[in-house]
Structure formats: C-alpha cells, structure tokens
N, CA and C atoms as an extended XYZ file, in Angstrom:
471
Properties=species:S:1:pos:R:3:atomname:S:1:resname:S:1:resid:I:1 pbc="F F F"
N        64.758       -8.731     -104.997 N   UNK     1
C        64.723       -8.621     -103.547 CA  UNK     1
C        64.218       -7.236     -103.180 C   UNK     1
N        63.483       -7.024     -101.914 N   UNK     2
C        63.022       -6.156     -101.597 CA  UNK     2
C        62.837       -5.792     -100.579 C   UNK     2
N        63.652       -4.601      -99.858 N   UNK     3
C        63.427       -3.827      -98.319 CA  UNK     3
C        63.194       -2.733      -98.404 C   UNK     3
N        62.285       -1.992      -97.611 N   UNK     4
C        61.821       -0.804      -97.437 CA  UNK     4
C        62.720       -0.041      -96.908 C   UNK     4
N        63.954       -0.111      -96.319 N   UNK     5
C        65.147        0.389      -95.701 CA  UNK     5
C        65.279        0.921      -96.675 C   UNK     5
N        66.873        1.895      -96.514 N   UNK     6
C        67.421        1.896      -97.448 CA  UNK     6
C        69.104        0.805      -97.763 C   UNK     6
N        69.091        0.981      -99.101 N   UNK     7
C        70.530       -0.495      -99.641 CA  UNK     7
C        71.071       -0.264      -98.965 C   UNK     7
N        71.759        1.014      -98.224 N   UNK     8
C        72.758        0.566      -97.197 CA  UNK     8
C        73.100        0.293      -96.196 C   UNK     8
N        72.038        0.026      -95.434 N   UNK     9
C        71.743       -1.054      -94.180 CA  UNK     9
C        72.144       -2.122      -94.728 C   UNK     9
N        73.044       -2.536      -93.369 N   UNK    10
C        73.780       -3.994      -93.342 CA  UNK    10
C        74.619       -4.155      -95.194 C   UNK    10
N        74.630       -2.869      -95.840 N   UNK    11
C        75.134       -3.087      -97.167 CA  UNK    11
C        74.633       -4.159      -98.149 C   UNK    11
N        73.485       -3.911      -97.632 N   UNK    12
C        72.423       -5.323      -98.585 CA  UNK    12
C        72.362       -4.630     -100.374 C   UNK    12
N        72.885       -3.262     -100.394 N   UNK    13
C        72.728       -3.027     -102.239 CA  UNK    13
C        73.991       -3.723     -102.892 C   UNK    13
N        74.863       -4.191     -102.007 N   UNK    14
C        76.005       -4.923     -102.286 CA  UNK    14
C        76.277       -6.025     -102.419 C   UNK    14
N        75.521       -6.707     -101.164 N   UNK    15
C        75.404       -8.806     -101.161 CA  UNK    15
C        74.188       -8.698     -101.838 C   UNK    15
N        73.214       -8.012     -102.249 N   UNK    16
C        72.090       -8.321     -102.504 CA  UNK    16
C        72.363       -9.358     -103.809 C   UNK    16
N        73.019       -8.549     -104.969 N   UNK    17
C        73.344       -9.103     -105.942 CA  UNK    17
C        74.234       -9.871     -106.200 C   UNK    17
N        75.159      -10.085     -105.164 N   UNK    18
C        76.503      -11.178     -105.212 CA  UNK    18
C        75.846      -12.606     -104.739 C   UNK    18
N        74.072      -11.879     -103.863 N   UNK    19
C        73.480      -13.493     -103.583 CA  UNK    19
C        72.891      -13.725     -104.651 C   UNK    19
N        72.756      -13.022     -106.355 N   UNK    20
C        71.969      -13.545     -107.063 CA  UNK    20
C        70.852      -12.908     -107.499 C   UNK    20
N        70.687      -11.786     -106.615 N   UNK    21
C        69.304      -10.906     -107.271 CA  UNK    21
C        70.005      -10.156     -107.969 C   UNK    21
N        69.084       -9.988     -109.691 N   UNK    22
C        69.032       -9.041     -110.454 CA  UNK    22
C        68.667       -8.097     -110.423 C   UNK    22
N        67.087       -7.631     -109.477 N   UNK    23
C        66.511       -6.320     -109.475 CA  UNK    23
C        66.490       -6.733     -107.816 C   UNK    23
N        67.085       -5.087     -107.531 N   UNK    24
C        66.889       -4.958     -106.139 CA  UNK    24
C        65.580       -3.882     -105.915 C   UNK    24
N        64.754       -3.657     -104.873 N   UNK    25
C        63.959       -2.835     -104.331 CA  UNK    25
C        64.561       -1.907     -102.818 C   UNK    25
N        64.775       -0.443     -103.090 N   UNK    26
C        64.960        0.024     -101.618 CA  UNK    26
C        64.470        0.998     -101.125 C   UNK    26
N        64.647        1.662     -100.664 N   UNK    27
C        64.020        3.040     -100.108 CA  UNK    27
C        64.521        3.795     -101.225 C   UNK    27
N        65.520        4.120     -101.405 N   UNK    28
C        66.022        4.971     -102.566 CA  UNK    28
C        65.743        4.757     -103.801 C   UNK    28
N        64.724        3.680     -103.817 N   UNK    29
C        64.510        3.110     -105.655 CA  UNK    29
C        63.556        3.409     -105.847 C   UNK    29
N        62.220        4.152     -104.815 N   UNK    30
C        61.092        4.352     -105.104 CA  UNK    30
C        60.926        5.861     -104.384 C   UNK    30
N        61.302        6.480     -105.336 N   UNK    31
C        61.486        8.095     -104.815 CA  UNK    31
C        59.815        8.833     -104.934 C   UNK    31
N        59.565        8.374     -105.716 N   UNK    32
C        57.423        8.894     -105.687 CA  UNK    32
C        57.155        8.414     -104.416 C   UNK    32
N        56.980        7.448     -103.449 N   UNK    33
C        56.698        7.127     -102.894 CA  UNK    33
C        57.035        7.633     -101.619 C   UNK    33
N        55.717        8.230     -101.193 N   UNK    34
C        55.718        9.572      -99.666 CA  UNK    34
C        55.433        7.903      -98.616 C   UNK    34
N        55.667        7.255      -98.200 N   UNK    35
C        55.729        6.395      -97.128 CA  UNK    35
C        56.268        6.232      -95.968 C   UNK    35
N        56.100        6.195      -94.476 N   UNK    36
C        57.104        6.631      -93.825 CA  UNK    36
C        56.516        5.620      -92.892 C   UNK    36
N        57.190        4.517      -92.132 N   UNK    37
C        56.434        4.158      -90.853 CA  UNK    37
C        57.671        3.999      -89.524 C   UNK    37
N        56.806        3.978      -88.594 N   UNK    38
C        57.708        4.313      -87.164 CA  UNK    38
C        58.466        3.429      -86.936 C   UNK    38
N        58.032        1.866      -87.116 N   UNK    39
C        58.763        0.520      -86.014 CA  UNK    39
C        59.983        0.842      -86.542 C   UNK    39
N        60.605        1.183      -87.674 N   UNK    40
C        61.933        0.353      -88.761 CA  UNK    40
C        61.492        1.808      -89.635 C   UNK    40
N        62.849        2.306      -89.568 N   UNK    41
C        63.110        3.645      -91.040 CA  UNK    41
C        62.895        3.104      -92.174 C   UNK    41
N        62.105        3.282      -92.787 N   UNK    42
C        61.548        2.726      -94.014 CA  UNK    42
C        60.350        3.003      -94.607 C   UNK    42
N        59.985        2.070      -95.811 N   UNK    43
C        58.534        2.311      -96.085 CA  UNK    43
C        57.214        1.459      -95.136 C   UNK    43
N        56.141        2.217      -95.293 N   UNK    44
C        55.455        0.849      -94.785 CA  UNK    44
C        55.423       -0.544      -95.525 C   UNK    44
N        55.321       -1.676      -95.177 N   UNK    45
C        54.815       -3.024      -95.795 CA  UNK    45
C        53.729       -2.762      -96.591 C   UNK    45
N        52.525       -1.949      -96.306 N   UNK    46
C        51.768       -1.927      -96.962 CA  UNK    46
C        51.727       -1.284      -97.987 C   UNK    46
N        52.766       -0.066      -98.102 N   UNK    47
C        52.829        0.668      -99.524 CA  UNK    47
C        53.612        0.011     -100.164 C   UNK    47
N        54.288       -1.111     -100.035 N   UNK    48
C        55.056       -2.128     -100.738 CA  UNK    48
C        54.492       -2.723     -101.723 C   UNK    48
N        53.367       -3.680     -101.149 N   UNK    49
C        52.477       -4.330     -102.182 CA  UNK    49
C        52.841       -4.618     -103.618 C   UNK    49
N        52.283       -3.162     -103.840 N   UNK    50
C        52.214       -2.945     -105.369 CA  UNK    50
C        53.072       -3.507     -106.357 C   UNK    50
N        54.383       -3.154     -105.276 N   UNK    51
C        55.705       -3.321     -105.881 CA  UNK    51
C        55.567       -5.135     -106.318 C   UNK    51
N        54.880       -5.590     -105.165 N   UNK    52
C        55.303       -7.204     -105.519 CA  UNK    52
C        54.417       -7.846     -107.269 C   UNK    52
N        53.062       -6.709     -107.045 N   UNK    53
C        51.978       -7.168     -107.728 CA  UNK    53
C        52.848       -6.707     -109.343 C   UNK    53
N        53.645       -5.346     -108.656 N   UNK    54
C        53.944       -5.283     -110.911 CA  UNK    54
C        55.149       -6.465     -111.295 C   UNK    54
N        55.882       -7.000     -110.411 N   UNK    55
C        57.124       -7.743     -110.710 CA  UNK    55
C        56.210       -8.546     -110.781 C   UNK    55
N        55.467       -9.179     -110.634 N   UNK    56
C        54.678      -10.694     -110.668 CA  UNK    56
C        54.115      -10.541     -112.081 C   UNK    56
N        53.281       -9.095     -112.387 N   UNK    57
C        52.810       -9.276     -113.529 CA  UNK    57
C        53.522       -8.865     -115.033 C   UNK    57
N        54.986       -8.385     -114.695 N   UNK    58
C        55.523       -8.360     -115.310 CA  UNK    58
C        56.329       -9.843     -115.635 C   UNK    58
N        56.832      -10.688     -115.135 N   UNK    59
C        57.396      -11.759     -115.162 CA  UNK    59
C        56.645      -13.447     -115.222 C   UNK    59
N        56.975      -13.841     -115.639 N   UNK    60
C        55.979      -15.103     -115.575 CA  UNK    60
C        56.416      -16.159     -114.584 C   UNK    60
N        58.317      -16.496     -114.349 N   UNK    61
C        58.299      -16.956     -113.144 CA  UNK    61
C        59.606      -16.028     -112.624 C   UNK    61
N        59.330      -15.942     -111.521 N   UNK    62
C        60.466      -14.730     -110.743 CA  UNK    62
C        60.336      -15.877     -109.094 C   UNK    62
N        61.558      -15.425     -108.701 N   UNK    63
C        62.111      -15.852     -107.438 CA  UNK    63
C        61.935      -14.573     -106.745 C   UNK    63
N        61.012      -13.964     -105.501 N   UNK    64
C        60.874      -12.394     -105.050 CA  UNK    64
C        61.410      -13.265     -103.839 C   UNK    64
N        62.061      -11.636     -102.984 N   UNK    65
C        62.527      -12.150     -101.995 CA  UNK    65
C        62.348      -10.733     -101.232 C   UNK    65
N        61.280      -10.518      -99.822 N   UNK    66
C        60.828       -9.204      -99.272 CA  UNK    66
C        61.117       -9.751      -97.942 C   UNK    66
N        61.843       -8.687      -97.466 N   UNK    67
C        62.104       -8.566      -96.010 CA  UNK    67
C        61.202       -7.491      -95.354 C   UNK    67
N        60.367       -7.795      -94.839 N   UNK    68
C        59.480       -7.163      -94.461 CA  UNK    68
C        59.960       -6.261      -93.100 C   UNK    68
N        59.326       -4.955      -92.840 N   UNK    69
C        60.091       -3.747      -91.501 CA  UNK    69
C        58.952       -3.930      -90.388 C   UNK    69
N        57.691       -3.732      -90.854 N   UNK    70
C        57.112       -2.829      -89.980 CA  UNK    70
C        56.306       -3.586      -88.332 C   UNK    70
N        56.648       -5.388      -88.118 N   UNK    71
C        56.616       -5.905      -86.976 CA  UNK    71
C        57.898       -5.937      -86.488 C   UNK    71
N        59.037       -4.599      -86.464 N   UNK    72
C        60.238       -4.840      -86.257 CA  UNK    72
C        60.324       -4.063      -84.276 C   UNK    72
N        61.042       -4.211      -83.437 N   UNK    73
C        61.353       -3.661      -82.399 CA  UNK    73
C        61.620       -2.414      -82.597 C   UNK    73
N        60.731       -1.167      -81.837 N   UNK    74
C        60.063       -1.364      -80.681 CA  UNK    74
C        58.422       -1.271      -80.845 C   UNK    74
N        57.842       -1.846      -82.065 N   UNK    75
C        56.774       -2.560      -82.505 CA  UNK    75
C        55.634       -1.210      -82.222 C   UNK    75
N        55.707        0.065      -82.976 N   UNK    76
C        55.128        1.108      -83.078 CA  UNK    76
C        53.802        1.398      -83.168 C   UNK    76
N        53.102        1.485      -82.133 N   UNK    77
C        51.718        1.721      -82.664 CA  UNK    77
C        50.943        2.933      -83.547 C   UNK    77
N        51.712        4.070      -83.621 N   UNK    78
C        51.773        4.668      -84.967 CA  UNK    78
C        51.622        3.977      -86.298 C   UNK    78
N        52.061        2.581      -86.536 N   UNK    79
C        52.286        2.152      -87.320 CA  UNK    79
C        51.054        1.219      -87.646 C   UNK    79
N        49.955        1.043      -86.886 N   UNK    80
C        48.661        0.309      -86.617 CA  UNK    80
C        47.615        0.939      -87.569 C   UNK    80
N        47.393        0.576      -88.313 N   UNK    81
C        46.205        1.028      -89.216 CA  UNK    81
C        44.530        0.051      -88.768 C   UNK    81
N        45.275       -1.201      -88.610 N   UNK    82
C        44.248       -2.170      -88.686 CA  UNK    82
C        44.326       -2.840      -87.051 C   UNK    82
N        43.530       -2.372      -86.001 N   UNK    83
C        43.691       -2.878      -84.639 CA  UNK    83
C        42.567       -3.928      -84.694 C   UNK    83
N        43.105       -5.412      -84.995 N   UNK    84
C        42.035       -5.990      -85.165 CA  UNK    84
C        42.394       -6.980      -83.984 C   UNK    84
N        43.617       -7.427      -83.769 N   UNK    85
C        44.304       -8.185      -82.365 CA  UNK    85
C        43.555       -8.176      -81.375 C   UNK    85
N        43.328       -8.387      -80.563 N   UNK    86
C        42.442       -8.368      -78.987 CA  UNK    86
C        43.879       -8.886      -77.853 C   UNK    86
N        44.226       -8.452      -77.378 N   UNK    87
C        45.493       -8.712      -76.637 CA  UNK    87
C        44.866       -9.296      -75.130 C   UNK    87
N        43.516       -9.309      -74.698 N   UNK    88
C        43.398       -9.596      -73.860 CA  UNK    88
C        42.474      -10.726      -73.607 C   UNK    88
N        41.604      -10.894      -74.995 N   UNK    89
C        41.546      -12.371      -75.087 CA  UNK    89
C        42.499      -13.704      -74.857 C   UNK    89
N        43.649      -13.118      -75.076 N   UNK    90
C        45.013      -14.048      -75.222 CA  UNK    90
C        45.355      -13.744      -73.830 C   UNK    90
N        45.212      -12.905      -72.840 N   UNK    91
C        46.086      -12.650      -71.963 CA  UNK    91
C        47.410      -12.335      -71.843 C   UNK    91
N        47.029      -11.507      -72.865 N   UNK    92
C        47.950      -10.257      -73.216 CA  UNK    92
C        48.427       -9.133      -72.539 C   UNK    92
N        49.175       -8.527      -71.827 N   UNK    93
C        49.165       -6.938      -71.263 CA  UNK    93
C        49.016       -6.336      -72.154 C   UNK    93
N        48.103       -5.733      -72.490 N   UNK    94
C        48.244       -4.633      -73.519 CA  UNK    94
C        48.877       -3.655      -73.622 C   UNK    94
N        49.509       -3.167      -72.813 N   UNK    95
C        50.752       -2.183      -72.652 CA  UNK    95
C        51.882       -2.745      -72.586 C   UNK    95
N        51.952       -4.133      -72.997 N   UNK    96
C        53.246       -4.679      -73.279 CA  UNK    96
C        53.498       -4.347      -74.566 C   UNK    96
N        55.419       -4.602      -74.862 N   UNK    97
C        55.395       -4.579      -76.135 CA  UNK    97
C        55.520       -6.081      -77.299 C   UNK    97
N        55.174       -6.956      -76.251 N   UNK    98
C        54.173       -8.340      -77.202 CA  UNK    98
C        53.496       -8.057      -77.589 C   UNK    98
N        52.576       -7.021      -76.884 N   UNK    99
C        50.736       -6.954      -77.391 CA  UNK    99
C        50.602       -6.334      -78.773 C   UNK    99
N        51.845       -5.039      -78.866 N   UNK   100
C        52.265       -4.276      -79.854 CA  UNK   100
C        52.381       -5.408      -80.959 C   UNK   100
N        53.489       -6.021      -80.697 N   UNK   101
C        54.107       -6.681      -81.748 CA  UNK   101
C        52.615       -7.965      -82.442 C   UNK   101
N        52.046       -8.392      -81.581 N   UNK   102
C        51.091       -9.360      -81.993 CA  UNK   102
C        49.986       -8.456      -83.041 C   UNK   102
N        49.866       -7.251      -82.735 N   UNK   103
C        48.862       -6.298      -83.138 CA  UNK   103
C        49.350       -5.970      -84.510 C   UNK   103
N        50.814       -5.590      -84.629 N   UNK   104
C        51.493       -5.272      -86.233 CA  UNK   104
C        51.862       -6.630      -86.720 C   UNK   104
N        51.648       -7.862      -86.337 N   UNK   105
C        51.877       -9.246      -86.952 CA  UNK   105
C        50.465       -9.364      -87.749 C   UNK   105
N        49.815       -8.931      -86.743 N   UNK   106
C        48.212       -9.401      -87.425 CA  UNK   106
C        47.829       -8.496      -88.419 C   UNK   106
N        47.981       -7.393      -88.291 N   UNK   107
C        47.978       -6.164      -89.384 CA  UNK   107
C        48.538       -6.838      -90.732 C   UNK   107
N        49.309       -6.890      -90.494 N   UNK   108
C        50.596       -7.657      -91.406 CA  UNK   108
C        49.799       -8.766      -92.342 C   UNK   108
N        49.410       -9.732      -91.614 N   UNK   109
C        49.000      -10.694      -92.181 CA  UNK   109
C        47.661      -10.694      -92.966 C   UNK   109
N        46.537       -9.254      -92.285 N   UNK   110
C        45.539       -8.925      -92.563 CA  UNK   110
C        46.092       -8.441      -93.902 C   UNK   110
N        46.961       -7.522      -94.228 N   UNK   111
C        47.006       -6.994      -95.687 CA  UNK   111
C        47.865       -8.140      -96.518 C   UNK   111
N        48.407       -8.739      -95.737 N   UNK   112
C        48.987      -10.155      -96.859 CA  UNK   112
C        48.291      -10.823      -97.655 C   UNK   112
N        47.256      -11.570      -96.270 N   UNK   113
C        46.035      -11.980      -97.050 CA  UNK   113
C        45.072      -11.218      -98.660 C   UNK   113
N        45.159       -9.768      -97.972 N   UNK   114
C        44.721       -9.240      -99.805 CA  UNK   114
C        45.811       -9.055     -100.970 C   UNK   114
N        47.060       -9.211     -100.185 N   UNK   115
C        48.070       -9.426     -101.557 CA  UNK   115
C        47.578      -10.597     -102.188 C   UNK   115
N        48.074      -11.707     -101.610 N   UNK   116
C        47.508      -12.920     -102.462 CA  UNK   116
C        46.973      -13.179     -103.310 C   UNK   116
N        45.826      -12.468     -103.059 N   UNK   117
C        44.317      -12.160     -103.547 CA  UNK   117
C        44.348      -11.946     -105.050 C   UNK   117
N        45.624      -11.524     -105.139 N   UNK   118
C        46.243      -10.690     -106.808 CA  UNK   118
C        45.632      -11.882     -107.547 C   UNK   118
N        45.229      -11.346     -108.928 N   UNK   119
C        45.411      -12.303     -110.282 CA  UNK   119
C        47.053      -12.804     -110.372 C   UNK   119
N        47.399      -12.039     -110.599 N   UNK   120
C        49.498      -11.808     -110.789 CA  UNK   120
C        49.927      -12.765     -110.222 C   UNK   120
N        49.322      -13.098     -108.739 N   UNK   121
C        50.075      -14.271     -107.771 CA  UNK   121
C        50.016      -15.804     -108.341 C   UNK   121
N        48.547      -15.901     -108.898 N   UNK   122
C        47.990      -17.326     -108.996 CA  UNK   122
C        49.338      -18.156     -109.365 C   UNK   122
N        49.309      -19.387     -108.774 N   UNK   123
C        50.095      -20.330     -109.005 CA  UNK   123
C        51.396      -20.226     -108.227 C   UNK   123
N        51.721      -19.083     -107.719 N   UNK   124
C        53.052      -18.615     -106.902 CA  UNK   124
C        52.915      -19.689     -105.402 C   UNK   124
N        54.330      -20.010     -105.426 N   UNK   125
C        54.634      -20.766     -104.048 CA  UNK   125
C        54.861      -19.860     -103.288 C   UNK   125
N        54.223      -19.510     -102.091 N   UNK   126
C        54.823      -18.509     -101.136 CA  UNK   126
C        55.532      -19.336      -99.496 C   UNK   126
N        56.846      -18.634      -99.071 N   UNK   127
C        57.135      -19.090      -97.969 CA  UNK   127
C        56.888      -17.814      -96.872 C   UNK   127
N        56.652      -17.727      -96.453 N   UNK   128
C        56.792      -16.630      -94.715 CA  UNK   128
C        57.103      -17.360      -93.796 C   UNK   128
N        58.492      -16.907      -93.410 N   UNK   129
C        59.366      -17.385      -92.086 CA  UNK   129
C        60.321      -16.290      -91.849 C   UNK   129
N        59.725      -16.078      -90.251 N   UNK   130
C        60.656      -15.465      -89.278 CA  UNK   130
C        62.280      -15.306      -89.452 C   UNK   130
N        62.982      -13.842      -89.255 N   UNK   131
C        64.336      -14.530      -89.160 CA  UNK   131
C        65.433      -14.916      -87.676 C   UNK   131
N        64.297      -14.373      -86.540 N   UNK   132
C        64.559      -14.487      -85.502 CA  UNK   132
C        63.158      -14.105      -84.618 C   UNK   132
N        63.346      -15.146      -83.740 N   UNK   133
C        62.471      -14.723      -82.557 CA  UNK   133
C        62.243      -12.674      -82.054 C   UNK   133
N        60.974      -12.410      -81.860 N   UNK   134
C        60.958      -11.099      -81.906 CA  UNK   134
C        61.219      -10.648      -80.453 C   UNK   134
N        62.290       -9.618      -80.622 N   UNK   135
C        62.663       -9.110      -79.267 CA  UNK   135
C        61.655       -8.941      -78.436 C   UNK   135
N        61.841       -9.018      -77.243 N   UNK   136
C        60.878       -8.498      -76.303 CA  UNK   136
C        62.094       -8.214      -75.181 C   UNK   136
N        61.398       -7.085      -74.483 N   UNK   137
C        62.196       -7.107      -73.338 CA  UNK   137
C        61.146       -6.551      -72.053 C   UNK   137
N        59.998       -6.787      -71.741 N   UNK   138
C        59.415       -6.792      -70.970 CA  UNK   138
C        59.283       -7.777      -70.442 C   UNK   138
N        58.164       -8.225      -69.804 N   UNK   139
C        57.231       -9.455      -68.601 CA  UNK   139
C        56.980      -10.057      -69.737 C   UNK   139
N        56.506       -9.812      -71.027 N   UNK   140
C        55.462      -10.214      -71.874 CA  UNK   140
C        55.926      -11.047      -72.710 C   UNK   140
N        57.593      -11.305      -72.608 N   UNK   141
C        58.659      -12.359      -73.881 CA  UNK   141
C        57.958      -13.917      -73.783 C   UNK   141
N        57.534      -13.870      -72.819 N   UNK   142
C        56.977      -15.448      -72.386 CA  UNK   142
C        56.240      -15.964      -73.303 C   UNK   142
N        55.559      -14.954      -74.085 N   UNK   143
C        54.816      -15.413      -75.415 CA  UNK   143
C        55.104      -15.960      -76.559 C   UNK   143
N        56.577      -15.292      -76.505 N   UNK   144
C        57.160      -16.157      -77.701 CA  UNK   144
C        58.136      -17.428      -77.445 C   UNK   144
N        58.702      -18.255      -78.078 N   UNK   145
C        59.368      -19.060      -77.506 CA  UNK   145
C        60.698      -18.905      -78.067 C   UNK   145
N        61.472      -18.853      -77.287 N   UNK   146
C        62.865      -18.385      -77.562 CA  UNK   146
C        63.782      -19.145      -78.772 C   UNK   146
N        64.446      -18.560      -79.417 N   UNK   147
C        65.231      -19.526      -79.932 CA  UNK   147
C        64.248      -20.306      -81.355 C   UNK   147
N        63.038      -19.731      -81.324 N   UNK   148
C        62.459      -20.004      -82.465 CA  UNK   148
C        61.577      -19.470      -83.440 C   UNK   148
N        61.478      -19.614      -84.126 N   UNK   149
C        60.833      -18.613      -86.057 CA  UNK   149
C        59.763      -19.630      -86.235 C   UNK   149
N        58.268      -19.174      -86.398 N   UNK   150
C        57.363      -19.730      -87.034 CA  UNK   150
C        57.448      -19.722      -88.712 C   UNK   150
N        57.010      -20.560      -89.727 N   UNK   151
C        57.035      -20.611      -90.927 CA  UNK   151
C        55.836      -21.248      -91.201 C   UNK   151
N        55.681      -20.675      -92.240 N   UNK   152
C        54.411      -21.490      -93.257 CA  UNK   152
C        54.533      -20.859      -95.142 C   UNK   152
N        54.332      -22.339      -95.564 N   UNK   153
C        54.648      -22.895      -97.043 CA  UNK   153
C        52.877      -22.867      -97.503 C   UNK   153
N        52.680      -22.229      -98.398 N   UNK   154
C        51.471      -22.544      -99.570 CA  UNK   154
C        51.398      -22.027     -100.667 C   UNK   154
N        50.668      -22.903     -101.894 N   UNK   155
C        50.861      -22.663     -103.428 CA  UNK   155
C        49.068      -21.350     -103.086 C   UNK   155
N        49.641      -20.343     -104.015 N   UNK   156
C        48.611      -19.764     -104.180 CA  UNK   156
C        47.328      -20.192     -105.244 C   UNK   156
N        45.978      -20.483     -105.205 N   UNK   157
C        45.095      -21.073     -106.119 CA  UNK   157
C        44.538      -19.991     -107.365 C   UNK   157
C-alpha cells in the first residue's frame, strides 16, 4: 500500500497491515525523495510512479494499493505541471475550485496514462475509483454529482 502522506495520518502505518499489507509506502519511507506538493502534505503522485514500477518489477503478482493526494481539496494550482484541461470549453468558471480540481484530475490521468505504459505493468488488472465525491464549496459543485465516485476497471495489454 501506498500514500504520499505520512503513516500517521488517520494511523494508516497501523491498519495498514492489520488490513493485510506487507510492504507499506509513506512519506517517511522514502527519505531521498525531495517532493513536496501543495493540494495534500505529501509527495507528489507523480514522484510516486517509480515506486509502483519497482514493486511491479520486482514481484510477479502483487496486490498494490495507492491512495493517491494531489486532486485532494483545496485542489492547488501550484501543483499543475500539465494545464491541459480547458475549463471553459466545459463551462467551467475557471476561477472556480471545480475548474482546479478537473485540471489536477486530468494531470493525474495524463501521467497515469504513461505509468501503464511500463513493461512491469503488462498483464496487471487496474481499478481507479473515487473514495468520495470531491469537495466543492463554491457555485461550481454542480459539476459533480453528489453522493457519487466514478470508477473504471481494465487489464493492462
């Protein structure tokens, strides 16, 4: 399992392993690592990666389990490397903090997509699902629909 936090948020270095994980990942487990991003105290998602690519190629089948920080509230644009979103194609406010959050979703998904990409992955089932609808507290919540988590299931080729 793996969060960019550190284990003792919500005391996850504690249930982590009473749910069954053997190797945990935290902020404190990867001390080389200069990473810092704004949304969520932690590392970025993207300096994560790596981490997923050596457990994959170290193991032949592993159960990974990453809680990802950096589309977390109050959805940081510091934290934007990749502004590829258009917020106003969608009819978006762009000074909302939907527009934010849609902008570090897509980021997100933009560097996911080259995880995948790994040799290491081939054959891996991947799930990505929400664990709650993403806060909003502006005009702009209307975008999401309350009370619900998008998911999507695919075998990597």
């Amino acid at each position: 399992a793996m969060h960019g936090a550190t284990g003792a948020m919500y005391d996850r270095k504690y249930w982590y392993p009473k749910a069954g994980f053997e190797q945990t990942i935290f902020r404190e487990s990867l001390p080389d690592l200069h990473s810092r991003c704004y949304s969520f105290p932690g590392f970025c998602d993207r300096d994560l990666q790596d981490e997923i690519v050596d457990v994959f190629t170290k193991h032949n089948k592993v159960f990974f389990y990453w809680l990802s920080l950096n589309t977390h509230v109050n959805y940081d644009l510091r934290d934007l490397v990749d502004n590829s979103f258009d917020c106003k194609q969608f009819n978006v406010d762009e000074k909302s903090s939907g527009c934010r959050n849609l902008k570090l979703q897509k980021q997100f998904f933009n560097q996911f997509s080259k995880l995948i990409q790994e040799p290491a992955l081939k054959g891996t089932y991947v799930i990505v699902v929400g664990d709650h609808t993403p806060p909003i507290y502006d005009e702009s919540r209307h975008i999401f629909k309350d009370g619900q988590v998008s998911m999507i299931g695919f075998y990597i080729k």
